[in-house]
N, C-alpha and C positions, 0 to 999 in steps of 0.2 A: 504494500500500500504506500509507504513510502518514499518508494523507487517511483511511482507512476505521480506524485505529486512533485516529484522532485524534479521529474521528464517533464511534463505539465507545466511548472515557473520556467525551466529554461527555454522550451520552446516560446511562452508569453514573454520573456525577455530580447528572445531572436525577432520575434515581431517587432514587435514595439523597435527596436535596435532599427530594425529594416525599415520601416513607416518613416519613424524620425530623419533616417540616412537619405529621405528622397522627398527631402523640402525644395521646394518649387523653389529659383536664384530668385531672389528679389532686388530691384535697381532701381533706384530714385534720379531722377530723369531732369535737364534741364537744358533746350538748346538753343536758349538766348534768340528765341525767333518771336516772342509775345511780353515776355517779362523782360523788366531791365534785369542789369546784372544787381545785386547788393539784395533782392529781395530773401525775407528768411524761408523759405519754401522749398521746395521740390515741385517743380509745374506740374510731375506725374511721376507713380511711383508704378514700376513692372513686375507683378507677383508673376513667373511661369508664361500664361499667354494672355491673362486679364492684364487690362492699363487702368490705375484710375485715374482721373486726371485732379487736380486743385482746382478750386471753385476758378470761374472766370469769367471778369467781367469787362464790361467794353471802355476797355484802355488802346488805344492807340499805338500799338508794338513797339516795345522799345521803350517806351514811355510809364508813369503812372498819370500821364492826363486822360482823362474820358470825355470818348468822342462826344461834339454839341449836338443838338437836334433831337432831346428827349428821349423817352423809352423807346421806342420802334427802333432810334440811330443807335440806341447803347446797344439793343438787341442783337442788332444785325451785326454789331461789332464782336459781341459775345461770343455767338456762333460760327463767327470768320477767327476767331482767334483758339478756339476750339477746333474748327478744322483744321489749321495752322498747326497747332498740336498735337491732335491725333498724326497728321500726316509727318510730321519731323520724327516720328519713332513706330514710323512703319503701320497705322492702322487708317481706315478711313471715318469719316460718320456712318456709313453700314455696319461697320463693327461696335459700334453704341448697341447697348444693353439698355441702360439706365442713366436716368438725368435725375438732378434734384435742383428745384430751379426756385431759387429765392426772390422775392422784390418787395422794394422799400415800400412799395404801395399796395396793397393783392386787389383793388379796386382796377389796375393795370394790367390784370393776367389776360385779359383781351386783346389787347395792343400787343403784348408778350406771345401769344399763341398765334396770331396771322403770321410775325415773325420764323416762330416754330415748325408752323405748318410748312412755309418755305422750304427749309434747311432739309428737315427731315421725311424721310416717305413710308408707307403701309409696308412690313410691318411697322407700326411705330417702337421705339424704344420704352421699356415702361419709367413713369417719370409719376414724382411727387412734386408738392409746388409749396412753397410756404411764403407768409409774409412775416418779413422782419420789421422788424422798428431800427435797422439801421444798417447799411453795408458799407463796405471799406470806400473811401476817400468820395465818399457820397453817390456812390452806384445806385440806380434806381434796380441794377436786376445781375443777379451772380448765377450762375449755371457748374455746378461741377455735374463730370458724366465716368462712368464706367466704361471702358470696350473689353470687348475677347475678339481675338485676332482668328480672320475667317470667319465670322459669325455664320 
């Protein structure tokens, strides 16, 4: 009885051993094509073949000014600097899973979704929306997205 308890822990030790030995690489990502340099982040971090990406909002590449022209121009900048991102580390907006899409106003998620609609096609990505009471350097709207590479 012994012996087969004792076979029994080594073998759940060989697992466990094996599972743990075949963690996905993980790589925090940043290729100065959206964010200026000095920000404290990782634009996206690569677990295996999911990317996530860092919220992003419509800044002006390169820059931390946000583009003029209210929510629809922030939007549109959103999503171009999101595709910007996905495509500098190999994925496109087809490979979007999931959005989560912030704005300083949620009375705005309409102006925000003609934008959306744009960008993205059937299937859609699945996506939650919240309103803040405030985003970075006075964003009216932040979008961080998920991809898996080949969706």
């Amino acid at each position: 009885m012994k012996k087969r308890w004792l076979v029994g822990l080594l073998g759940a030790c060989v697992a466990v051993t094996t599972v743990a030995g075949d963690r996905p690489k993980v790589e925090f990502l940043n290729s100065g094509k959206v964010y200026p340099a000095g920000v404290p982040l990782s634009e996206a971090v690569r677990v295996g073949d999911t990317l996530y990406l860092s919220g992003q909002i419509g800044i002006q590449p390169g820059t931390l000014k946000l583009v003029p022209g209210g929510i629809k121009e922030e939007a549109k900048q959103t999503m171009a600097n999101i595709k910007t991102t996905l495509e500098a580390h190999g994925y496109s907006l087809r490979d979007v899973v999931k959005c989560t899409v912030m704005l300083a106003d949620i009375s705005k998620w309409g102006d925000f979704n003609e934008v959306y609609k744009s960008v993205f096609t059937e299937p859609y990505p699945a996506r939650s929306a919240i309103g803040a009471s405030g985003l970075a350097i006075g964003a009216q709207v932040e979008v961080e997205c998920i991809a898996v590479a080949g969706r």
